[in-house]
BANU-636712 format. One line per field, with one value per residue (C-alpha): residue number from 1; residue in three letters; x, y, z. Coordinates in steps of 0.2 Angstrom, whole numbers. Each point is the difference from the previous one (the first is absolute). Example, Ala and Ser with C-alpha at 12.3 -4.5 7.8 and 13.67 -1.06 7.14 Angstrom:
nr: c(1 2)
rest: c(ALA SER)
px: c(62 6)
py: c(-22 17)
pz: c(39 -3)
//
This chain:
nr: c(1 2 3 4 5 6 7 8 9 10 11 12 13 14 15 16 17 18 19 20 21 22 23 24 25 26 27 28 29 30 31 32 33 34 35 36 37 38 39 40 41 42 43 44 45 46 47 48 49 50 51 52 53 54 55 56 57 58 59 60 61 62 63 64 65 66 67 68 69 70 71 72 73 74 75 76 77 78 79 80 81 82 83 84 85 86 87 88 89 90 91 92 93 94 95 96 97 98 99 100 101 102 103 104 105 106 107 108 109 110 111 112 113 114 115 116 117 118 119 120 121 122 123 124 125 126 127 128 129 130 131 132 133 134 135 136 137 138 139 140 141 142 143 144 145 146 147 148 149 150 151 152 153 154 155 156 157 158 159 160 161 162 163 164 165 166 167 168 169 170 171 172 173 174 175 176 177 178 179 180 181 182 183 184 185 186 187 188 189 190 191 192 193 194 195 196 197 198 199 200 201 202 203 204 205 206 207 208 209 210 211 212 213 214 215 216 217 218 219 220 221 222 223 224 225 226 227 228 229 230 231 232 233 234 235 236 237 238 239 240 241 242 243 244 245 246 247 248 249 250 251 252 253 254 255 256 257 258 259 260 261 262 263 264 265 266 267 268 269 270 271 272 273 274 275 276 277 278 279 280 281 282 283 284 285 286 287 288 289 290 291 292 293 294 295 296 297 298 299 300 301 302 303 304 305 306 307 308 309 310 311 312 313 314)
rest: c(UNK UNK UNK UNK UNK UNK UNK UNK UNK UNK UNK UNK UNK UNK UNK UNK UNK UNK UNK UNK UNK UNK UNK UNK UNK UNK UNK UNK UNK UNK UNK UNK UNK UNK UNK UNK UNK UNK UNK UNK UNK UNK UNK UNK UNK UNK UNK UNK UNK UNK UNK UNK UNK UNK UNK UNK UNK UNK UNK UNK UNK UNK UNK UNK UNK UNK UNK UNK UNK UNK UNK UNK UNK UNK UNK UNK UNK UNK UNK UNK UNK UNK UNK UNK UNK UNK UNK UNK UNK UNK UNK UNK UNK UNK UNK UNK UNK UNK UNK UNK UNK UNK UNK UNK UNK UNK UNK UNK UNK UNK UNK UNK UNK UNK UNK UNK UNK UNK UNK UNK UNK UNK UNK UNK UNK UNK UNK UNK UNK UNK UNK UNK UNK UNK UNK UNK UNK UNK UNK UNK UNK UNK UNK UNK UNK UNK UNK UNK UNK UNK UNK UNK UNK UNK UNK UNK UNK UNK UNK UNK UNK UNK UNK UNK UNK UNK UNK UNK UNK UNK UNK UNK UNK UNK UNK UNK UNK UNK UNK UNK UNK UNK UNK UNK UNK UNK UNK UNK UNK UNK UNK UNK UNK UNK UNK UNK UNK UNK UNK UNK UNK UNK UNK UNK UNK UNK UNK UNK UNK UNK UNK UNK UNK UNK UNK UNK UNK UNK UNK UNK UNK UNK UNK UNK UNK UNK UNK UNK UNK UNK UNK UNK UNK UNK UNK UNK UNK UNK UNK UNK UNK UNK UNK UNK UNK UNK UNK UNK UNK UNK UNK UNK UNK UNK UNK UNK UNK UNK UNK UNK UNK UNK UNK UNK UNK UNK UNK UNK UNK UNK UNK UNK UNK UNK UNK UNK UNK UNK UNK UNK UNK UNK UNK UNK UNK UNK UNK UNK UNK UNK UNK UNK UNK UNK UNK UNK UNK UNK UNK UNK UNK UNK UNK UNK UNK UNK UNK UNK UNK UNK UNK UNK UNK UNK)
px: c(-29 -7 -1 17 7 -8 9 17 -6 -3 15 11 -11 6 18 0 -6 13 15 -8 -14 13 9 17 -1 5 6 -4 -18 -2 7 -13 -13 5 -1 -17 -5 10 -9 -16 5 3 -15 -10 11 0 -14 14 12 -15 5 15 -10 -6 15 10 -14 1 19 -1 -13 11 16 -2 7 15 -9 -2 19 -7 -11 17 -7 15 1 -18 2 12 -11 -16 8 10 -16 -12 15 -4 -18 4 11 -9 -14 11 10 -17 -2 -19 -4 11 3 0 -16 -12 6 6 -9 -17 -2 10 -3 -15 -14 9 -2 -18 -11 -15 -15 -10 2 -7 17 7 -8 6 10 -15 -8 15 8 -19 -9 14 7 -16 -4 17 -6 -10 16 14 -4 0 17 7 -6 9 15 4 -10 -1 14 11 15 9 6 -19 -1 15 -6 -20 9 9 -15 -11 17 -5 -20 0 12 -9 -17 7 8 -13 -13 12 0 -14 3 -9 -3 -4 13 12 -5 5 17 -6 -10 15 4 -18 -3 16 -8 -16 8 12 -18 -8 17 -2 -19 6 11 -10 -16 -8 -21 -7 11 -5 -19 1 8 -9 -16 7 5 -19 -5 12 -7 -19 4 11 -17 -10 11 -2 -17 -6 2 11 10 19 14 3 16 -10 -17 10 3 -19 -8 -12 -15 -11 4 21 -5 -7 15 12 -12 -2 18 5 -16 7 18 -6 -10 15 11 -11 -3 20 3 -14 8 16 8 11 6 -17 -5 15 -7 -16 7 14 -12 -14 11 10 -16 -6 14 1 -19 1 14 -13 -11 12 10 -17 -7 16 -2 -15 2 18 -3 17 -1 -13 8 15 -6 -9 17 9)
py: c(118 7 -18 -2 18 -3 -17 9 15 -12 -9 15 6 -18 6 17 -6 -13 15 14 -4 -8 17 -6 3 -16 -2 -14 2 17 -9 -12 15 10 -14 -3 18 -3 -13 9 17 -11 -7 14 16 14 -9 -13 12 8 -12 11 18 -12 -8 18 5 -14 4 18 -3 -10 8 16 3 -8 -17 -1 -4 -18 1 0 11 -3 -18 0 12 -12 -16 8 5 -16 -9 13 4 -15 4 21 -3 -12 14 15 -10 -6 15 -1 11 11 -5 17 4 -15 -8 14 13 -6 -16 6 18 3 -10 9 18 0 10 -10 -5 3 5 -16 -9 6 -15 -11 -12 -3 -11 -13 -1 0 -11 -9 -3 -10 -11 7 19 4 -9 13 16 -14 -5 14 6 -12 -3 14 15 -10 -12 -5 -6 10 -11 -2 19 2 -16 7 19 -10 -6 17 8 -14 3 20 1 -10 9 18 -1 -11 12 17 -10 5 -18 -11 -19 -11 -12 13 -3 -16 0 6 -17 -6 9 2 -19 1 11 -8 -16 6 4 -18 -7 11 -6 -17 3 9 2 17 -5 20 1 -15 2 17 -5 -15 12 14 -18 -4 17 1 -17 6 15 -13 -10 16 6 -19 -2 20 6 16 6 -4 3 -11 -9 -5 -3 -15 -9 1 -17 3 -13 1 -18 4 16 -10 -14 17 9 -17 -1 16 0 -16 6 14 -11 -11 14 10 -15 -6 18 0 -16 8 -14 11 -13 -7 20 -1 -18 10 14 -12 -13 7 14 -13 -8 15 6 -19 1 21 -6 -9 14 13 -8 -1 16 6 -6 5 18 1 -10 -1 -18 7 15 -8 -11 15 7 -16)
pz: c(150 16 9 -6 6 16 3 -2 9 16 -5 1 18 7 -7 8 16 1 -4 9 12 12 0 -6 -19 -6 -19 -7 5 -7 -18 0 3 -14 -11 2 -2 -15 -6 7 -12 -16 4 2 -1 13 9 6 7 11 16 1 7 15 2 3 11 12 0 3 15 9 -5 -7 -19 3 1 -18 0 4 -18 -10 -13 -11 0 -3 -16 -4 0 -5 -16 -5 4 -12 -12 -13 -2 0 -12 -11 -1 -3 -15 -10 -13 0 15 13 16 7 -8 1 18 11 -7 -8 14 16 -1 -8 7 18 -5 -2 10 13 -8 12 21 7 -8 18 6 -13 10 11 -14 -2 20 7 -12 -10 18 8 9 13 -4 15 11 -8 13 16 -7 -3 17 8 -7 -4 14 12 1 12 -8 -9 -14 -7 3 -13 -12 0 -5 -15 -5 1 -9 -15 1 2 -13 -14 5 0 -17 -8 5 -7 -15 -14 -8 14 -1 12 -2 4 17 0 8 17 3 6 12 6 2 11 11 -1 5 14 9 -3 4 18 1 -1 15 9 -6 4 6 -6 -15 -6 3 -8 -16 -2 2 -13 -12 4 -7 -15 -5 1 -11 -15 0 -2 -14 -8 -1 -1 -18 8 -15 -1 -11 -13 8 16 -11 -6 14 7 -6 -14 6 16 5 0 9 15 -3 3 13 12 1 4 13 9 0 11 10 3 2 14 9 1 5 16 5 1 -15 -11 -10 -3 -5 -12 -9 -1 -11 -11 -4 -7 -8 -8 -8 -7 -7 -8 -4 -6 -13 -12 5 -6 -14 -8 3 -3 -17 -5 7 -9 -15 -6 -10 -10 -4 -2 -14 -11 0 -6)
//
């Protein structure tokens, strides 16, 4: 359900874009957006509808509140519920259990209305944008920096405030929230690998000889403490526990791969080759992950023995 909420939550961004990024409000466009958070809220419920709060505050930044004429709030109450109507009212018919009570009550309100667990869930969003983000993380603060501070043009100034709008958004409300989940998180990778490639498309161009030699130095060090973390026995929650490989020999397999990516990628950087830097990180990244899912289906399934469990209930 969340890949599948974020696909139409990045389908209905490309839709709002295309109706209301140009400035002239266009309505077919703006149809096709709130279908997909149509789709995205039958997928998921409320969670679906949330591109809308950074969608009204990219229009009220550039227009003030009469920009969120362009969102059509009316045709989009329209679409949103003809498209969740037959499953609402397939629930609220059933006489086994009330809609009002078990959906919008007990699992859209409830889990919401709960107070923090703890202070440090402040910093909750730091865990799935900085980690679940890599290897582009250390790049996102240079791309902002520059395509949004420091820019020039004002078109990449207003596309890079969109983008903020969709990342600040999703990280202030997740974080209000006291039912916090990683995956929540996930629709804001989009937009952050949209950044992150507006920059490496601009090093392509014109590559930059101290930015590259510094990130490919801070990539350098982010490598060296992931090796640490692999061979050390430093105590981890269970859901990265699993994707650590459980025997010394694939520990050094993992370790010596991350190792010569940075190499790879420090040298590429000195020698001023951004696009050599780039096929530093994506290859290797892209064997791991290919490698880490054996690893982690695996442990997975040892740590979560669900099979097992399954079959003493059967």
């Amino acid at each position: 359900a969340d890949m599948m909420v974020t696909f139409f939550i990045v389908g209905g961004a490309v839709g709002f874009w295309a109706a209301a990024g140009s400035g002239e409000g266009r309505r077919l466009p703006m149809a096709v957006c709130w279908a997909c958070l149509g789709l995205g809220f039958s997928a998921k419920g409320p969670a679906g509808l949330m591109p809308v709060l950074p969608f009204a505050a990219f229009l009220i930044s550039e227009d003030g509140w009469r920009g969120l004429r362009k969102l059509r709030p009316l045709m989009g109450v329209a679409i949103v519920a003809l498209i969740s109507a037959p499953w609402a009212l397939a629930f609220a018919l059933q006489g086994e259990e009330s809609y009002v009570k078990r959906v919008l009550l007990e699992d859209y309100l409830g889990p919401r209305l709960r107070p923090w667990d703890r202070f440090s869930e402040l910093f909750f969003a730091l865990g799935p944008i900085g980690v679940g983000f890599l290897p582009w993380t250390p790049f996102l603060p240079a791309a902002v920096r520059n395509g949004w501070w420091r820019a020039e043009d004002a078109e990449v100034r207003r596309k890079f405030r969109f983008l903020a709008f969709w990342v600040l958004a999703y990280v202030v409300v997740i974080t209000l929230m006291p039912h916090k989940r990683d995956r929540y998180l996930l629709p804001v990778h989009p937009a952050l690998a949209l950044m992150v490639g507006w920059l490496w498309d601009r090093w392509a161009a014109r590559p930059v000889a101290g930015a590259l030699r510094v990130h490919g130095w801070v990539w350098g060090g982010l490598v060296a403490a992931m090796a640490v973390a692999v061979l050390l026995p430093i105590p981890v929650r269970p859901e990265l526990a699993v994707l650590i490989p459980p025997t010394l020999l694939q520990k050094l397999l993992l370790v010596g791969l991350l190792l010569a990516a940075a190499v790879v990628a420090v040298v590429a950087a000195r020698s001023e080759r951004p696009l050599a830097m780039f096929a530093a990180l994506c290859v290797p990244m892209v064997l791991v992950l290919v490698y880490e899912t054996k690893v982690f289906v695996a442990a997975h399934n040892r740590m979560y023995d669900v099979k097992s469990f399954s079959r003493r209930l059967a």
